[in-house]
C-alpha positions as CSV (number, residue, x, y, z in Angstrom):
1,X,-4.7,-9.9,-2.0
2,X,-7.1,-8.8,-4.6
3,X,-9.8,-11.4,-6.2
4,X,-12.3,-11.0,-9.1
5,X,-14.9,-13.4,-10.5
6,X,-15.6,-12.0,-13.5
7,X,-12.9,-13.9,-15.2
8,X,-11.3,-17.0,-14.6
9,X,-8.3,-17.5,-15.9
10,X,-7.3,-21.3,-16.5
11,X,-3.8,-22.1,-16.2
12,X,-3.6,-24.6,-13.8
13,X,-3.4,-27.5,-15.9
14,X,-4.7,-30.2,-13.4
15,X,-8.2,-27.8,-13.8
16,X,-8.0,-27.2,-17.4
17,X,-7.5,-31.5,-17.8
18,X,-10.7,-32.2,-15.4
19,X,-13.4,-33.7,-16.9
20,X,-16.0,-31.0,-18.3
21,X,-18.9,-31.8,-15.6
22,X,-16.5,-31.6,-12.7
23,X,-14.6,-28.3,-13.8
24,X,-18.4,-26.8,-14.1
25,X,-19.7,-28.1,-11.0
26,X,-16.2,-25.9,-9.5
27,X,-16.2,-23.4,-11.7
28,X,-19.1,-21.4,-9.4
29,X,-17.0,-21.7,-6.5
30,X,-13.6,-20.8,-7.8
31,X,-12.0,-17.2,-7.0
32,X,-9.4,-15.2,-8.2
33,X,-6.6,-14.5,-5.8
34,X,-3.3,-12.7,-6.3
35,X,-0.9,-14.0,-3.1
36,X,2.2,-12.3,-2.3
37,X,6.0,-13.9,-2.2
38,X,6.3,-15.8,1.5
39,X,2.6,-15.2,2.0
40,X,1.9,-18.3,4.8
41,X,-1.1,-20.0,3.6
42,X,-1.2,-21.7,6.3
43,X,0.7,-23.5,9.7
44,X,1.3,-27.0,10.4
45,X,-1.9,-27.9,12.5
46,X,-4.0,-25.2,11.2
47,X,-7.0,-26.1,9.6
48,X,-7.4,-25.9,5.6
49,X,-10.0,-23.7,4.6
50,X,-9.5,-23.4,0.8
51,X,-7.6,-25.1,-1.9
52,X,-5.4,-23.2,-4.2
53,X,-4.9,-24.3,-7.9
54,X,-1.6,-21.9,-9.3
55,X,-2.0,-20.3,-12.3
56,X,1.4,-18.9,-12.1
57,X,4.0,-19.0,-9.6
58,X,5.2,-21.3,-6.9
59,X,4.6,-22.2,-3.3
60,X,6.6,-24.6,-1.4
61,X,5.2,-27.4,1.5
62,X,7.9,-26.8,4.3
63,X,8.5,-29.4,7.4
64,X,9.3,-27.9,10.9
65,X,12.0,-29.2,12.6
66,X,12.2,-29.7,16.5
67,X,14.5,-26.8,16.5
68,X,12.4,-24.1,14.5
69,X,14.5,-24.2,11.3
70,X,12.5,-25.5,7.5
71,X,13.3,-28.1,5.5
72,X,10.9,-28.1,1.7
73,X,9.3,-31.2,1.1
74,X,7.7,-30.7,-2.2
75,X,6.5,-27.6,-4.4
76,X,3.4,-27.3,-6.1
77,X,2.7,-24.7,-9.4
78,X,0.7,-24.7,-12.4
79,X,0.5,-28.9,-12.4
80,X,-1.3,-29.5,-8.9
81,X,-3.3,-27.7,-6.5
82,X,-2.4,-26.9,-3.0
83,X,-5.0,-28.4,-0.8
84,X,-4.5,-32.1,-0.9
85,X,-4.9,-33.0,3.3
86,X,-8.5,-31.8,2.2
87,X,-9.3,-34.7,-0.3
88,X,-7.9,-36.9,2.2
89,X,-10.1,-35.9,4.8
90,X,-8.0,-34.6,7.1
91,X,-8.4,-31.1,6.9
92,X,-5.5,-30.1,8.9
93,X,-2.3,-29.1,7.8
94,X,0.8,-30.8,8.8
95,X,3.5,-28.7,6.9
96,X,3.7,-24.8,6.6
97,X,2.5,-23.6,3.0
98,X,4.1,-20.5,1.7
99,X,4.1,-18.5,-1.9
100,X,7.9,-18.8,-2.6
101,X,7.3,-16.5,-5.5
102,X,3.8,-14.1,-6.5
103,X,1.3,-16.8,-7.1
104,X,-1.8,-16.2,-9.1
105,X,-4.2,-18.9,-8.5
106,X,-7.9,-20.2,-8.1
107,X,-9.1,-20.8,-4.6
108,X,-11.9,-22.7,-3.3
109,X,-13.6,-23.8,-0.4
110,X,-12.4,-26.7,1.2
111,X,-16.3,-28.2,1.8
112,X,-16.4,-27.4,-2.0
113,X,-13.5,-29.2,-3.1
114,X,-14.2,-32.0,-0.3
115,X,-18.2,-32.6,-2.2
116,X,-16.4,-32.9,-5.3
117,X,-14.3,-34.9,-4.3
118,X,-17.4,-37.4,-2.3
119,X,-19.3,-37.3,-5.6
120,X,-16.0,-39.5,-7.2
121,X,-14.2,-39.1,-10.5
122,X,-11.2,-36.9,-10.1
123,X,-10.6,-35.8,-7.2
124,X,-11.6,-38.9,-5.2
125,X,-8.4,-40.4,-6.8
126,X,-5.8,-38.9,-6.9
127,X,-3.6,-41.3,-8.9
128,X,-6.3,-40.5,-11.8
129,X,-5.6,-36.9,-11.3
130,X,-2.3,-37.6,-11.8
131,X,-3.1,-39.7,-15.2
132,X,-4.6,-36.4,-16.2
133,X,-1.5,-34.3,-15.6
């Protein structure tokens, strides 16, 4: 995984679509990351330490079953941001996250994202988010 800050780009269309005082207040915060196909982001239970936004690529939210195998519950690319437990504020995962292709997204801090999301607008509702889409 490889980041860089000196330029950011925007392709995640729920970022580009944010209103120009929120996507500044982020924009300080956000990172660069390249993640590799069936890179885990994370494990059911584990804490969420930073929110994606894909600028390319896809990753898929995968439940456990009692007996070990996956079943995908939703994917998530360029339209929404991977992340959501944290606006909720539950912080903790409860599916497995994996890149099912190369992703190329923005990352940022879930306390980031969380203050955002505290302040209102946006990301405090997420059925306006989804207006915005």
């Amino acid at each position: 995984m490889s980041s860089s800050k000196t330029s950011l780009p925007i392709q995640n269309r729920l970022l580009a679509a944010l209103p120009r005082d929120e996507y500044e207040r982020l924009l300080p915060n956000l990172e660069f990351v390249r993640l590799a196909k069936n890179r885990i982001l994370h494990e059911a239970g584990d804490a969420i330490h930073f929110a994606y936004f894909p600028n390319s690529g896809m990753a898929s939210l995968l439940a456990i079953t009692e007996d070990g195998s996956t079943i995908e519950i939703s994917t998530v690319s360029t339209e929404d941001f991977l992340g959501m437990p944290i606006i909720h504020e539950v912080g903790i995962a409860t599916y497995r996250v994996v890149a099912q292709t190369r992703v190329e997204a923005l990352k940022v801090e879930a306390d980031v994202l969380l203050a955002e999301s505290n302040r209102g607008g946006c990301y405090s509702d997420t059925t306006l988010c989804a207006e915005l889409r």
